[in-house]
Structure formats: structure tokens, C-alpha cells
N, C-alpha and C positions, 0 to 999 in steps of 0.2 A: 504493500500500500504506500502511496505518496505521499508525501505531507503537504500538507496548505504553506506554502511558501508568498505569503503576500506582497511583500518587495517586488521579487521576478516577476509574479505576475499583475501588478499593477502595473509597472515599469511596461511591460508587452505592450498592455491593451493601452494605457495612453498612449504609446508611440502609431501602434495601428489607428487608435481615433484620430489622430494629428494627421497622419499620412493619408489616410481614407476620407478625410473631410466626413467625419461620421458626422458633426455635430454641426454643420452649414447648414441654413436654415434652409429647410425644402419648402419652397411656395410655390405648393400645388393648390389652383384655387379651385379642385373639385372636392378639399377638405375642409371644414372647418375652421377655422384662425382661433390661436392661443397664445396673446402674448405675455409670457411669465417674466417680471422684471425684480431683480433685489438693487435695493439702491446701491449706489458705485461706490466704491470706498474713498477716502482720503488717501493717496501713496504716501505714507507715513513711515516706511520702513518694511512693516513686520506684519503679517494676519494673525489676532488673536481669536481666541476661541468662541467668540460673539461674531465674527466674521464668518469663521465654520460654521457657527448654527445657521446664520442666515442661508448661507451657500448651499448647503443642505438641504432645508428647505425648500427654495427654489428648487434646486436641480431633483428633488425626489417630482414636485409638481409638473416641472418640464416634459421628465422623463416619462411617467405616467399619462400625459396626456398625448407622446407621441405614439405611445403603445397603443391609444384609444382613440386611433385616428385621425388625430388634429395635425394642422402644420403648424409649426413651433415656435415661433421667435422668442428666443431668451440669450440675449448679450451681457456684454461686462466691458465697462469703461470707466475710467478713472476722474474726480473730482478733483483735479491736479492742482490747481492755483487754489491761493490763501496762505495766512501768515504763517503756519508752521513752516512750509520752507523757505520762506523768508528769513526767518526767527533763527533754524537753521542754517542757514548762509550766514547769517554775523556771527554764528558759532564757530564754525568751519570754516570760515576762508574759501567757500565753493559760491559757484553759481547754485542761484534756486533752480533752475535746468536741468543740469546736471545731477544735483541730489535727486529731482524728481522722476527722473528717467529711469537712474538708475533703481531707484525703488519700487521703480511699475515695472522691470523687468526682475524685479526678486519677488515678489507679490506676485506676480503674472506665473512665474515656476510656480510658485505655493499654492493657487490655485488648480493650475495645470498637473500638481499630483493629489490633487483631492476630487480629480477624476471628475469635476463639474462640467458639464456639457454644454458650457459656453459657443456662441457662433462669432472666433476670434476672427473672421472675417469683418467682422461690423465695431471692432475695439477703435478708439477714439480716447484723449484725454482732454480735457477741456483745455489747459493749458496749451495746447499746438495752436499756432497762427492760423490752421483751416479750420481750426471749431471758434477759437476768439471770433474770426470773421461773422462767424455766424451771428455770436450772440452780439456783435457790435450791428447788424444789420438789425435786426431785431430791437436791438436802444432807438435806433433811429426813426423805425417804426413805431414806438411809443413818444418817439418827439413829434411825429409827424401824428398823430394823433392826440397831441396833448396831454400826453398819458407823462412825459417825462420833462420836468422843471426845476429850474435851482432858485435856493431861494436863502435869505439870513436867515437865522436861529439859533436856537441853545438846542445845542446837540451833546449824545455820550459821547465823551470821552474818553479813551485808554491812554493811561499814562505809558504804562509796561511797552504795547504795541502802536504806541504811539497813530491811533488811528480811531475815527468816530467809530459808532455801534447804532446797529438798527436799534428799537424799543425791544424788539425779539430777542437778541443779542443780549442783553442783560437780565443776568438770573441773579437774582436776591443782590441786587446791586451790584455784580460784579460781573468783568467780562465772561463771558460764556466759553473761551480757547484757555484764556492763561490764569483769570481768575481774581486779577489785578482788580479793586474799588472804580468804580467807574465815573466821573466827576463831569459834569456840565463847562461846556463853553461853547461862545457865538461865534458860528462860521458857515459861510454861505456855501453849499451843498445842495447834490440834485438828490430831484427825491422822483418817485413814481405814486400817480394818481392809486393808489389802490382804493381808497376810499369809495373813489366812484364805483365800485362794486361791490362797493360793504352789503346790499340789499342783496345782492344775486348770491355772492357766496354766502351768505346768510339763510338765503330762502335754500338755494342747490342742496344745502345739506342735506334734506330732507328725500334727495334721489340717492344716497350712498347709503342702500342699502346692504352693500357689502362690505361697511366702515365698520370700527367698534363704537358703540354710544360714546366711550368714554374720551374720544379723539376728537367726535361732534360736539361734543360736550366741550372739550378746550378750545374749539373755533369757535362756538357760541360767546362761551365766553368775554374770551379774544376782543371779539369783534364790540362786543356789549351794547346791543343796539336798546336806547333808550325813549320812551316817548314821554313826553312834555311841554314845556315852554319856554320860548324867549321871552324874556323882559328884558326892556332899556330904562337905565337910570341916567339921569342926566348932572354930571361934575359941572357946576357951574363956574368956580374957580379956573380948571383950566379947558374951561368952553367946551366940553367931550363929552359922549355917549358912552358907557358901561354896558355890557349886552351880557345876562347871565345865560345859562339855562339851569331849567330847575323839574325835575319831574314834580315837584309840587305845590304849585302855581295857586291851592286854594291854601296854602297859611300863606301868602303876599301877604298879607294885613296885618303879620306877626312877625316882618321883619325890624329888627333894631339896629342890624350895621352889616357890613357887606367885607370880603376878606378876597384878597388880590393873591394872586400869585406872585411870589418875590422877583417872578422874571418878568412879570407882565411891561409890556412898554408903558402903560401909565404911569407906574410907581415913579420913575424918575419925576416927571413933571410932577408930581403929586406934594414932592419932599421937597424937591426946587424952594434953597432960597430959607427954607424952617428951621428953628433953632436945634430940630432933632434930624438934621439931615445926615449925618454923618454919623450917628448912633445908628438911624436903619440901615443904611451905607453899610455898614459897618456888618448887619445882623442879614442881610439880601446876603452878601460876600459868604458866608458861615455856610447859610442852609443851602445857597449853591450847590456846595462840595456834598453835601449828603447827597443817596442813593433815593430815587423815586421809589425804594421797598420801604425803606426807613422811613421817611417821610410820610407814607399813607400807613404803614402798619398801624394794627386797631389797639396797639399798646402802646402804642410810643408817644411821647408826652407830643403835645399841643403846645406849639410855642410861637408867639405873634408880636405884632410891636401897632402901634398906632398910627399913623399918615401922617396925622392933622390937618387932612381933608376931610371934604362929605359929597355924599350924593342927593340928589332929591329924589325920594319915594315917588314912583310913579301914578301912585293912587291917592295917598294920603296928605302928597308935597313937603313931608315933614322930612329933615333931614337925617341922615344916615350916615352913622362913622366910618372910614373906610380904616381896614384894616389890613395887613400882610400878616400871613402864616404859614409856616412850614410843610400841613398837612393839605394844602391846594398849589394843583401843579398845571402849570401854561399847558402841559400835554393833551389835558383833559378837558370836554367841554372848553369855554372861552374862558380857561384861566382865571371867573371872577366867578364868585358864589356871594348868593344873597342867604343870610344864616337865621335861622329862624330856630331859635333856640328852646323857645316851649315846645317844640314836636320837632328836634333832631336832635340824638343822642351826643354826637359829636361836638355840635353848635352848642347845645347844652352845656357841655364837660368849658369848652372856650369862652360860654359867656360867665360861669362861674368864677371860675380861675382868673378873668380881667373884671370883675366888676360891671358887666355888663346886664342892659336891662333885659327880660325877659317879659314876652305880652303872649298870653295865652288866645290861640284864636280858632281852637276847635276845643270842645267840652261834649262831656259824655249825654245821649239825648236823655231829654226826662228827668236828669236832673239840677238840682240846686246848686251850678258853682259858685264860688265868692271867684271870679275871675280876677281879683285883682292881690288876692292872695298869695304868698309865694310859695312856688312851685318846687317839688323837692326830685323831682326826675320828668326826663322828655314825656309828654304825651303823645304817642306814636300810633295809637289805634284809630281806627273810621270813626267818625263820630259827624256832628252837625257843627257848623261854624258861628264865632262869638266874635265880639267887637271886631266884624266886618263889613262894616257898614249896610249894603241895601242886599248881600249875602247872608248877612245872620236869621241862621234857622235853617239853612239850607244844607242835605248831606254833603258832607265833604267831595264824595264821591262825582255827585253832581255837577259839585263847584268847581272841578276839576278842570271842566270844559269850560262853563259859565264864564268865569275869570279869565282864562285862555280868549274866548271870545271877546271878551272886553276888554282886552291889550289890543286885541287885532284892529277894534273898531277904532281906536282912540290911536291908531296906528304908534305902537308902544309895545309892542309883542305879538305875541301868537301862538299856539299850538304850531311843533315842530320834534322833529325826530334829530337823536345826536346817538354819537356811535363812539365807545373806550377808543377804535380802530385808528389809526394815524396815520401817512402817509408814508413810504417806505423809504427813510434815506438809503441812498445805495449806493453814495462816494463812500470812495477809500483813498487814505493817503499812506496805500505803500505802493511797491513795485511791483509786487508778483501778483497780477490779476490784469482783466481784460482793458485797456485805457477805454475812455470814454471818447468817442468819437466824437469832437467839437473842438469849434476852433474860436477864437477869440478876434475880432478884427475891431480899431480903431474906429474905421468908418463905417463899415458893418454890421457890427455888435455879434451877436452870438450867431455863428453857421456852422450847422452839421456838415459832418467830412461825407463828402457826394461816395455812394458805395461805391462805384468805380477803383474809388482810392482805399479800399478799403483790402486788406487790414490794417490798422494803426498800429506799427508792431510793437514791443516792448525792446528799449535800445539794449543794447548788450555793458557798452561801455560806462557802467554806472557804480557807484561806489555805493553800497548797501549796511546802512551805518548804524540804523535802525532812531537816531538821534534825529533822520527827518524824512521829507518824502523824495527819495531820489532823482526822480521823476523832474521836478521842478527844478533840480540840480544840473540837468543836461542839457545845455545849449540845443546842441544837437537833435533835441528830440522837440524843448519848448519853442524854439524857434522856426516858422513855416511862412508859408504864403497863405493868404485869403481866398479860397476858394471862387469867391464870389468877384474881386476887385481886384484880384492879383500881388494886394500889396502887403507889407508886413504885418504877421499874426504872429499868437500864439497860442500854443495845443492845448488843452486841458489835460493838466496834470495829474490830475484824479483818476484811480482803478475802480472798479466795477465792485459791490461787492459779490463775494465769492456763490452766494445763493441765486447769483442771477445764472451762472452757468447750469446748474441743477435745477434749474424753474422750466428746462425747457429741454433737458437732454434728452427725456426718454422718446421725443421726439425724431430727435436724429439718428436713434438707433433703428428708424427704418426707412434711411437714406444717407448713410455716415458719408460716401463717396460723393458727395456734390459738393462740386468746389462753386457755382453760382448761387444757390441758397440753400437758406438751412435743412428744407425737405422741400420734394414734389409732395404737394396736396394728397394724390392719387395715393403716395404710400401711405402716409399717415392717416389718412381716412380707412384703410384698409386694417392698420396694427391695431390702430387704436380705437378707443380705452384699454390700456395696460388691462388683462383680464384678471390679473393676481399680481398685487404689487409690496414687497414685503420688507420693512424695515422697522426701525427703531421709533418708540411714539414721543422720543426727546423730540422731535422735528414736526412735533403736531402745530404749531404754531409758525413754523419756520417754513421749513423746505413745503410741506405738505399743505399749506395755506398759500403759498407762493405758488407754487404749480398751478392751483387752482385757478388762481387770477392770473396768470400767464394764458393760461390753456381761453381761458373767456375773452380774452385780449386778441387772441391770435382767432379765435371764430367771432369777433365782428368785424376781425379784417377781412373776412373770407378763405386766411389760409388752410382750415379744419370745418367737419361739421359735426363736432362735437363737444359740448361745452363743458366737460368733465374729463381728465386724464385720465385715475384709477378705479377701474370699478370695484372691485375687490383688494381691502389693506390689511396685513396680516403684519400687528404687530406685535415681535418678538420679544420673550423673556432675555435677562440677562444671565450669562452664565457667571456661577457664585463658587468661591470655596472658602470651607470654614465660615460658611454666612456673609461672605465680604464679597464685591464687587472683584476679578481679577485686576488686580493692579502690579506694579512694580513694587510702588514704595510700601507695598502691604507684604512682600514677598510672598505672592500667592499665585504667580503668574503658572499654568499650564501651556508650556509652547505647543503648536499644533505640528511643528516639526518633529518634535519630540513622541510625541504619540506616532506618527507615521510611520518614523524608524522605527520607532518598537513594537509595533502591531499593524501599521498598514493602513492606510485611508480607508476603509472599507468600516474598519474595529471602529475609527473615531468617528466618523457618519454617521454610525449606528446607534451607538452610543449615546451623543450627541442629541439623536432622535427619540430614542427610545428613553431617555430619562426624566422628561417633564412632558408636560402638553407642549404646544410652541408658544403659546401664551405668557405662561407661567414664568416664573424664576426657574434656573435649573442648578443645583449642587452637583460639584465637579466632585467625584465617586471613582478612586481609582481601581478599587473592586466591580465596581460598574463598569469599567473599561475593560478589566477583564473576561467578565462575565460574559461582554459582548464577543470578544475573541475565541472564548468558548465555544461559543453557540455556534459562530462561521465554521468555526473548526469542526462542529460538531455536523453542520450541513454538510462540511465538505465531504466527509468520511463516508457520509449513506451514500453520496453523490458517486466517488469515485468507485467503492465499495462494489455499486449497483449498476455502474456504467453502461458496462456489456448488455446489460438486462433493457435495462432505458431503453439504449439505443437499437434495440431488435424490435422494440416498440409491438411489442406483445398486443393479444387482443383483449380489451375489456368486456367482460363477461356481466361481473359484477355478482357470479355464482352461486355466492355467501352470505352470510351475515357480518361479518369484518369489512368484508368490502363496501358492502351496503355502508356501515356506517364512516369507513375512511370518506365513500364519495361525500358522504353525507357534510363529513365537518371539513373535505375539500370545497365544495362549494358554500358553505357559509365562511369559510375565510375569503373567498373569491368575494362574497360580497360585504363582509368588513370590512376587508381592504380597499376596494376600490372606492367606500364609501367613505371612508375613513382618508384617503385621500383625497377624493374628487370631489368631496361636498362638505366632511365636517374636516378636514386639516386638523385632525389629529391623529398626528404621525407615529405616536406612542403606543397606541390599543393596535394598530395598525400593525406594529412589528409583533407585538403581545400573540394579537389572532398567529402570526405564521410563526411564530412558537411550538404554540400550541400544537398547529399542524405537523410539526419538525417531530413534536413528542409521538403524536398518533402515528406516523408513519416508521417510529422506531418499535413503537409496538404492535403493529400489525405484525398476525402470524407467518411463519414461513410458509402453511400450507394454504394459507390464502389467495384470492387470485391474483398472480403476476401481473396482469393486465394492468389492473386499478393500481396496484401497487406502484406502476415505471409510469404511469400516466400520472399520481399524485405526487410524486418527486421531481418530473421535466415540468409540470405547474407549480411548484415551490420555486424553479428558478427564476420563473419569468414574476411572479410575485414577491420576491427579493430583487429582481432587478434595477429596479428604483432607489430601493438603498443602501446598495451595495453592489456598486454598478461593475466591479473590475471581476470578482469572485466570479460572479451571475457569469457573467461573458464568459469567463475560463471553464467554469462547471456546463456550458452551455455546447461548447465545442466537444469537451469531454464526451458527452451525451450522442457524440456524431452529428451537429447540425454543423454548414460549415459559413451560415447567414450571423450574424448578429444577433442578438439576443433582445438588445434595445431597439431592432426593427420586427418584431413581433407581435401581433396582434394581443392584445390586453385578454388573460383567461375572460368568457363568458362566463354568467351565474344563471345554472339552471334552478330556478323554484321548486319545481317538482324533486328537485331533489332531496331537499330537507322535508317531504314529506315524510313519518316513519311509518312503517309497517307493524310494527308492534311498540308501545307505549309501556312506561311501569307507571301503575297504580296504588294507590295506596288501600290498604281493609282497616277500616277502623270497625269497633264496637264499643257503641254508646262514648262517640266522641276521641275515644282512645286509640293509638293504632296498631293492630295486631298483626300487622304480616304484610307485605307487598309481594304483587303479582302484574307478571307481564302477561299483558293481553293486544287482542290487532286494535294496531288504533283505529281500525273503523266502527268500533262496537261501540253501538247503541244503549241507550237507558236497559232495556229488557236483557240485550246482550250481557250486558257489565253482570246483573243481576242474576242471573242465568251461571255464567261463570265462578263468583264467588262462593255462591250455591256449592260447588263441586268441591269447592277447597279443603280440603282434609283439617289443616290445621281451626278455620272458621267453624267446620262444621263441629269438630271435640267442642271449641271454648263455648257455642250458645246451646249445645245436645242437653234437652230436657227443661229449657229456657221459651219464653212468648218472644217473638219476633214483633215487634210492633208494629214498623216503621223500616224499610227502604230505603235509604236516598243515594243517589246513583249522579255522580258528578261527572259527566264524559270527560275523558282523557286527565284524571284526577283520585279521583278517590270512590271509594264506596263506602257507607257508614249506614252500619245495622246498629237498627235502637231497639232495645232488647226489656221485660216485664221482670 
């Protein structure tokens, strides 16, 4: 007997897939379309074991549905620009090029031995000058549709990477790559309209039925689409209009002062000139540097200063203190809130802590308040409204509108919808990412680079210091001509950020080789909606909200007709050991190189798959790895063992009673499996069921039929093929076929064959149960009864006993009630 030698033969059958073009996507359009896509990775170095799961994954889905008659498209391309190799190059002394290449060809092997059935014909890195082109035409097209604008403001900060941050980009204040505090400053930056789609991606949710709630749930969010009102208050001091919004537009009549954002452009003119200019001066400066987490957290102290200005009430004319605080931010709404501190908690805790007045202007119905009494916490529930003028009495609820209505008349507000959502900045000030195709001209003003001229490339000759934007450093690159006038420009010095490359790649993977645009229509209408699209749910707000509004963007250009990328998102647990995320600095890292060597792509696949839902978290189990090794090992042995036998492919008879039931629990794993992959993507029970089947088929008798028995073994290969693509192939050959294994029709699942022929039952008496008997499962109530009847052990225990009572449960029980 031979041993399972997994090295040799992985090493084979990847070299034949490679040579054989096994895995080129066949588009045959008399099949089906299945586009299986895992997100692309960062070229970072190394693939860690969360890469493996994904990859996994994917290639068990791919593979499975080329067996099941679909054509296939499933690629892999690289996420290549962004500041790790950047960050990188001022480490090293290398170009971000060079490290990055070189990492997509050490990744690219790592994948290439974990036997994934990539179509490296269609590999692409974004970083190459024919994918930038692309997504630099694409900017243009969102300029040329209004979609992309620069403009001042207070942007994030990174100190560490010296570069702004989307609002996505910062997690609990800090940047989201290095982790560095992330601090506010004003700088004029393009941003993309996403807002204008806040409705559509908002409402679209509601078609991703193949989404998790919990992903729609963080786009909901996200987005936090609000209804309410505008109200304007009018600063008579420096002649201006205040414009709040407020979802609750019926306590108006209980506001007492009004609270700015410290960024807000009034505040300046507001302090202009006051003997406390330079105390707020002083306290704007402070809460700048804090994090928008810190700032709105629901614990975090409430800290404010005073203007010593006012606004006039729009209803009442009475005037209103204006105030700056920490916990209202320019991002949100118009930067200014009107606070109304009898009915908000918040406003509450702020009018306390300053001395501020508090006017109660909704009370409970029915009864007796002394409304002018003071209040010892917010009043926050429905109720009728009080000192409201020609609204008192009226349900708050009501008044909701009412009031809305009567800003609108008195042209002073209105009923109006506001959204948490913000527009997307998407400069960057480093080197390694797509330049923004625009040009600067004197007499011109702002002109897009005509695509002609396109790509804008990134200069080579540039010193990467990390201390500024190099970009702006290069004569060479910043200095050009006007497109429009001929006469001296200069370039935009700003990159892309790194999310606009990934907002649109899964596109080009089905048209990577056009050097004029980013896809023909015709393909992309044909792959797309990715049919199963599988990643990580950090990116629920990020990549996966960004697509969305990309993909909408690109079908009201006409270039799609379809308004949605992923129909189906599958995302993934992380893989844990010792309960900790795999990290370095936790030394808990399991290399995947590591496992290969010592058992073979096959073992860590398996493994891999078989030890969580894909959902879930998964604990790295080096007994589990073994286990898994086991098991292949243990297929291998029947496989090779039985070969000769297989491959005479005997006739099935099905003669017995062994046989009967191997077919039996061969076709219910035929259809766990295939359900278990094609519909509920759990990969786990999946491997479980053909387990299972491994055990029956060890213990089928020798004298049972040959037939069933070489016919239930050559279907274990082709139901292992999927994940455990190398073995399959080699035990497949073994077996005498001399095609592919992975070009195999998907086992059918017959029904009828899980019907049984005979059933065990249960005998009870008076409830208890005295003995089981097998009977044909086609026996009827009088049958069942008729049988038990005969039963030698039944008939001792009631002999000389009343029979009562019958009940006869088909394919279950029988239960005699006895006097």
C-alpha cells in the first residue's frame, strides 16, 4: 500500500492546473453564470490564516458550482497602493514598487499552493499604471457629473501618516492603518457627492436579501437618515442667519440658548472684539485636538464656554444665548443645535452644570403641573404641549408637523430630512496611490486632464520622507501645461484615497485587458452582480458602502444595468488562538506555510472549514489539524486499498440490506452536501455528513454488494473535491479516470432513495417501553397492530391482563394500555 504523500502530490496537480489552464474561466453562454469573488488582499508580505479561511471558502463555492454546471468566474487581484508601502519604503530605503511586487509574487506562490482555482489570466493590481488609468477615468467621470469637488474644511488628521482620513477611516478616534489619535485641521480637499445617494442606498438595502441584517444594520446606521426641521434664528449682532435642525421642532417654545460647534465659521465673528475672546480662542484650540468618539460619547463630561452673543427666537423674539461645546460637531447636521433642556437629556445635564434656564413645554395630559417649578430630570415622553403659545393642548405628536408648518409659512423653516452620512473626502497626501487627474491653471482655474492624456503616472524620482507629500516636492511632476490655454499649470498633488481602487475593481475582473476603458458594458452586465461575494464585515461601512455608491454612479451613466454589485455577502469569522485574535505581538501567529509543509494544503483547507460555521469565530486547534490529516489519510487508504475494484466499476445490484442502506446514507450526504454548500454555506456539517459516509463505507460488509460499495467510494471523491481539491484529483486518477475530477458532473440526489423498507419501532405498554421491532415501513395502523400482536416478548408481559386501548403511531411506536 502507498502512503498519502501530500507535498508530491499537490506539487503535481498544481503544476498540471497551471499548464492545463484548468482554472481559465470557460464562458460558455449555454451555462449559467456564477460569479464567486473574495475580496483582494493588501500585498503586505505574508497570507495569514484569515486569508486561508476566506480563500477556502471561495474556492470550495467556485469549485462546486463548476461541478453543477455553471461557468465560473472567480479571480484574485491585488489592493496594491496605500500607506503600508509607503510607511514601508521610509523603512527600507526601497521603492513602494518594488516592495509591492515583490510581495504579490510571494502571496501569489502562497496562494498558488493552497490549490485555489483562481483565473490568473484576469490578475490585475491596482497599483499598475493600466488599472490607475482606469480609476483616474472614472474621477473624471464623477467630475463631469458633479459627483467630485474640492472644497475648505476641518478634516482628520494623521499625525503618524501624515495624511487626512475619511469619517470611515477613524475608529474610536484613531486612525484605522496605524492607530495614531487623529486631530482636526483646515485644508481644502476633494470630496465625492455620496450624499446624493444617501436615499437610494438607504432605501437599496432593502433588495440585499442575500446580506447579513447585521451589515444592513451598520449602513443604516451609517447613513442615519433623520426627519425633522429646519429652523433659522437670526444673530442680529453680526447680521446672520443660524439654521438648526432638530427632529423636535414641537418643544421650539422651550428653547433657552443655542450651542455652536467650536468649528462652526460663526464663532469667530461671534467672539470678535469680547473681552473673552481669547479664553474661547483658547478653549475652540483644546477641543479641536479631541476625537469626534470622545466628544459625543454618552459619558464624557459636557464642556462649553459662552459667546457673549444671542440669537433671536424665531417665534417668541426673545433672545437666546449662544453657546460653544465640545459635544456638537460641524460634521453633523448644521453644526448648531437649539437645546431645549426640559425634554433632552443631554441639554438637561448642560443647562445644569452652567446655570442655565430650563422652560418646560410639554407636561403629562390630564394632569396638574406647576410648570414653573423646577424640574429634577429631562421630560422625554409624548405628552401635550404647555407654554406654547396658540399650540398648548395640543399632542406633541401632532405638533410635530403643526410647528414644522409654521416655520415654513412665516418662511423661517420647515419640515426637512438630514442624514449622520457626509460626503466622502478622498484626497490623500502621500505618494503611493492613484494622482488625481486635475490641473491647476492661472487663467483657467480648475481643468481635468483630457483622458487622452491619461494616465497621470506617479514620478519615480521622488524622495519619500514621510515628513510631507512628495508629490508637491517634484518639479517634474507639479509643473505642466494647461490643457485648455497651453500655458503654465500645475498638477494636483493629491492621491486618490486607497478605497476608490476597490469601489470598483470587481468590475474589471470581467474585462482586466482593456487598455481604453475600465470595462465593455457587455461584460459587466453579463458577470454581474458578484453572485457570492465574501469578506470581512470591518469594511461594512467602508469598502462595502463605497461599492454601492460607485456601482449607482456608474448605472446613471449608462455604463451597467444594474444598481447593486453583491448579491450575496458572506461574512467571515476570524481565526483565534488561545481566544486572541492571531497577531505577532500576541505570539500566537499560525503560519499557513507552516501547516502546508507539515501536512499539505488539503489538511489546512479542511481544517480550516471544518472547524467553525464560516460565520463564526474559529479557535486554531492543532489537534484539529491533525484530526483533519487523519481523516484524508484515512480516505486515502479505502481509496487506494479499493482501487482495482473502483475502477472495474462493478454493477450495482443493491442485493442486500447493507447496500440498501450505504445507498441510502450515500444519497443523503449527496444532498447535505450540496445543500450545505449551494444554499446554506455551511461548510462545517458539510465535511461532518462525508465523514460520516467515510465511517459507513468502512463498515460495510465484505460480503456485501461490490457494486454499491466502488460506486459509494468514486462519489466520496467527487464530494471531497471541493475541499480538498489536490487528494480528490490524485485518488481520482487512481480510480482509472484519466479527465479531471473538478470537471465532473456534481453527484445527483435520488429521493427515493432515502425511502426505507423496513422502519424500527418502538412497543410500549401503558406508556413505558418494552421492546423494539423492525417492521416494512409501509405498515399501516391495523398492520402495526396486527404485528405487535405476534410479538412473543409483548404477548408474556400483558398474558392474562385487559387490553384497553391500541394506539398505533405509523413509523413510531405502538403503545398498548393495558386494565
Amino acid at each position: 500500500m502507498s502512503a498519502y504523500k501530500p507535498h508530491e502530490i499537490e506539487e503535481k496537480w498544481q503544476q498540471y492546473w497551471n499548464e492545463t489552464g484548468a482554472n481559465v474561466t470557460n464562458e460558455d453562454d449555454s451555462k449559467p453564470k456564477f460569479y464567486c469573488l473574495e475580496q483582494f488582499p493588501y500585498p503586505s508580505g505574508r497570507l495569514h490564516m484569515g486569508h486561508v479561511r476566506v480563500y477556502s471558502i471561495g474556492d470550495v463555492v467556485a469549485r462546486y458550482k463548476r461541478m453543477s454546471g455553471y461557468q465560473v468566474l472567480h479571480p484574485m487581484g491585488w489592493d496594491a497602493f496605500g500607506m503600508p508601502a509607503e510607511n514601508a519604503a521610509i523603512k527600507l530605503g526601497a521603492q513602494p514598487a518594488k516592495w509591492t511586487y515583490e510581495n504579490i509574487d510571494f502571496m501569489r506562490n502562497q496562494q498558488k499552493k493552497l490549490g485555489v482555482s483562481y483565473d490568473w489570466d484576469r490578475e490585475f493590481a491596482t497599483c499598475s499604471p493600466d488599472y490607475y488609468k482606469m480609476t483616474q477615468q472614472l474621477f473624471l467621470l464623477f467630475y463631469e457629473r458633479g459627483l467630485a469637488y474640492r472644497k475648505n474644511g476641518a478634516v482628520n488628521w494623521c499625525p503618524n501618516d501624515q495624511t487626512v482620513l475619511a469619517n470611515e477611516q477613524v475608529e474610536e478616534g484613531c486612525c484605522w492603518r496605524c492607530g495614531t489619535e487623529v486631530v482636526k485641521l483646515d485644508l481644502e480637499q476633494w470630496y465625492f457627492k455620496i450624499t446624493d445617494y444617501a436615499d437610494r442606498l438607504l432605501e437599496d438595502l432593502d433588495q440585499l436579501q442575500g446580506w447579513p441584517d447585521k451589515v444592513k444594520t451598520m449602513q443604516r446606521n451609517w447613513i442615519g437618515k433623520s426627519t425633522g426641521a429646519e429652523v433659522t434664528f437670526e444673530v442680529p449682532e453680526i447680521n446672520e442667519l443660524l439654521t438648526v435642525f432638530t427632529t423636535r421642532p414641537d418643544t421650539l417654545y422651550g428653547v433657552t440658548f443655542m450651542v455652536l460647534a467650536p468649528e462652526h465659521p460663526a464663532v469667530r465673528k461671534l467672539i470678535a472684539g469680547k473681552d473673552n475672546e481669547q479664553e474661547v480662542t483658547d478653549f475652540i484650540e483644546r477641543i479641536r485636538k479631541e476625537s469626534d468618539i470622545t466628544r459625543t460619547a454618552a459619558d464624557a463630561p459636557k464642556e462649553g464656554m459662552f459667546t457673549g452673543a444671542y440669537a433671536r427666537h424665531p417665534l417668541t423674539g426673545k433672545d437666546v444665548p449662544i453657546w460653544i461645546a465640545n459635544y456638537v460637531l460641524m460634521d453633523y447636521g448644521t453644526g448648531a443645535v437649539m437645546a431645549v433642556p426640559a425634554h433632552d437629556t443631554r441639554d438637561f445635564s448642560f443647562a445644569r452644570q452652567y446655570d442655565l434656564p430650563i422652560v418646560r413645554v410639554i407636561a403629562p395630559a390630564g394632569e396638574d403641573v406647576d410648570v414653573s417649578a423646577e424640574m429634577e430630570e429631562a421630560f422625554t415622553e409624548d405628552s401635550v404641549l404647555v407654554q406654547s403659545a396658540e399650540f398648548d393642548g395640543m399632542p406633541n405628536r401632532e405638533a410635530l408637523v403643526k410647528i414644522a408648518d409654521s416655520l415654513k409659512e412665516k418662511g423661517i423653516g420647515g419640515s426637512t430630512v438630514s442624514y449622520r452620512l457626509r460626503d466622502w473626502l478622498v484626497s490623500r497626501q502621500r505618494y503611493w496611490g492613484a494622482p488625481i487627474p486635475i490641473i491647476y491653471c492661472d487663467t483657467c482655474g480648475t481643468v481635468p486632464v483630457p483622458k487622452d492624456q491619461l494616465p497621470v503616472l506617479l514620478p519615480e524620482d521622488v524622495v519619500i520622507d514621510g515628513a510631507s507629500n512628495p508629490l508637491a516636492k517634484s518639479e517634474e511632476f507639479v509643473n505642466t501645461t494647461c490643457p485648455c490655454c497651453g500655458g503654465a499649470a500645475r498638477r494636483e498633488t493629491d492621491t486618490m484615497d486607497t478605497f476608490i481602487d476597490s469601489s470598483w475593481y470587481y468590475l474589471r475582473f470581467t474585462d482586466s485587458k482593456n487598455d481604453e476603458i475600465p470595462f465593455e458594458a457587455a461584460k459587466a452586465n453579463k458577470w454581474l452582480q458578484v453572485d457570492e461575494y465574501i469578506g470581512g464585515i470591518e469594511h461594512a461601512i467602508l469598502h462595502l458602502l463605497y461599492s454601492r455608491f460607485f456601482t449607482k454612479v456608474l448605472h446613471d451613466a449608462g455604463m451597467v444595468n444594474f444598481t447593486e454589485p453583491f448579491k450575496s455577502l458572506l461574512t467571515q469569522g476570524m481565526v483565534l488562538r488561545d481566544g486572541a485574535k492571531m497577531s505577532k505581538s500576541k505570539g500566537n501567529v499560525v503560519s499557513p506555510d507552516e501547516i502546508i509543509q507539515k501536512y499539505g494544503a488539503d489538511t489546512g483547507r479542511l481544517f480550516i472549514l471544518f472547524a467553525a460555521p464560516p460565520d463564526r469565530d474559529l479557535e486554531w486547534s492543532d489537534s484539529g489539524v491533525e484530526g483533519s490529516f487523519r481523516f484524508l489519510n484515512r480516505v486515502w487508504r479505502v481509496v487506494e486499498t479499493n482501487a482495482e475494484l473502483v475502477a472495474s466499476h462493478p454493477t450495482v445490484n443493491m442485493s442486500d440490506s447493507d447496500a440498501k442502506e450505504l445507498n441510502r446514507t450515500l444519497h443523503a450526504t449527496i444532498k447535505k452536501v450540496g445543500d450545505d454548500i449551494g444554499e446554506r454555506r455551511q461548510f462545517n456539517t458539510a465535511i461532518s455528513s462525508i465523514m460520516e459516509l467515510v465511517n459507513k463505507i468502512y463498515a460495510y460488509p465484505e460480503t456485501a454488494d461490490r457494486g454499491m460499495f466502488a460506486h459509494a467510494i468514486e462519489t466520496t471523491i467527487k464530494l471531497l473535491a471541493p475541499f480538498a481539491p489536490h487528494i480528490a484529483e490524485e485518488m481520482w486518477r487512481m480510480i482509472g479516470h484519466e479527465d479531471s475530477v473538478h470537471h465532473q458532473a456534481w453527484p445527483t440526489f435520488d429521493a427515493s432513495a432515502l425511502v426505507l423498507d423496513e422502519i424500527e419501532i418502538v412497543l410500549q405498554i401503558n406508556g413505558k417501553v418494552r421492546d423494539k421491532m423492525i417492521i416494512p415501513a409501509s405498515a399501516t395502523k391495523q398492520d402495526m397492530e396486527a404485528l405487535v400482536n405476534e410479538n412473543d416478548k409483548i404477548k408474556e408481559l400483558i398474558a392474562g391482563k385487559t387490553v384497553r386501548k391500541v394506539i398505533a403511531v405509523p413509523g413510531k411506536l405502538v403503545n398498548i394500555v393495558v386494565g
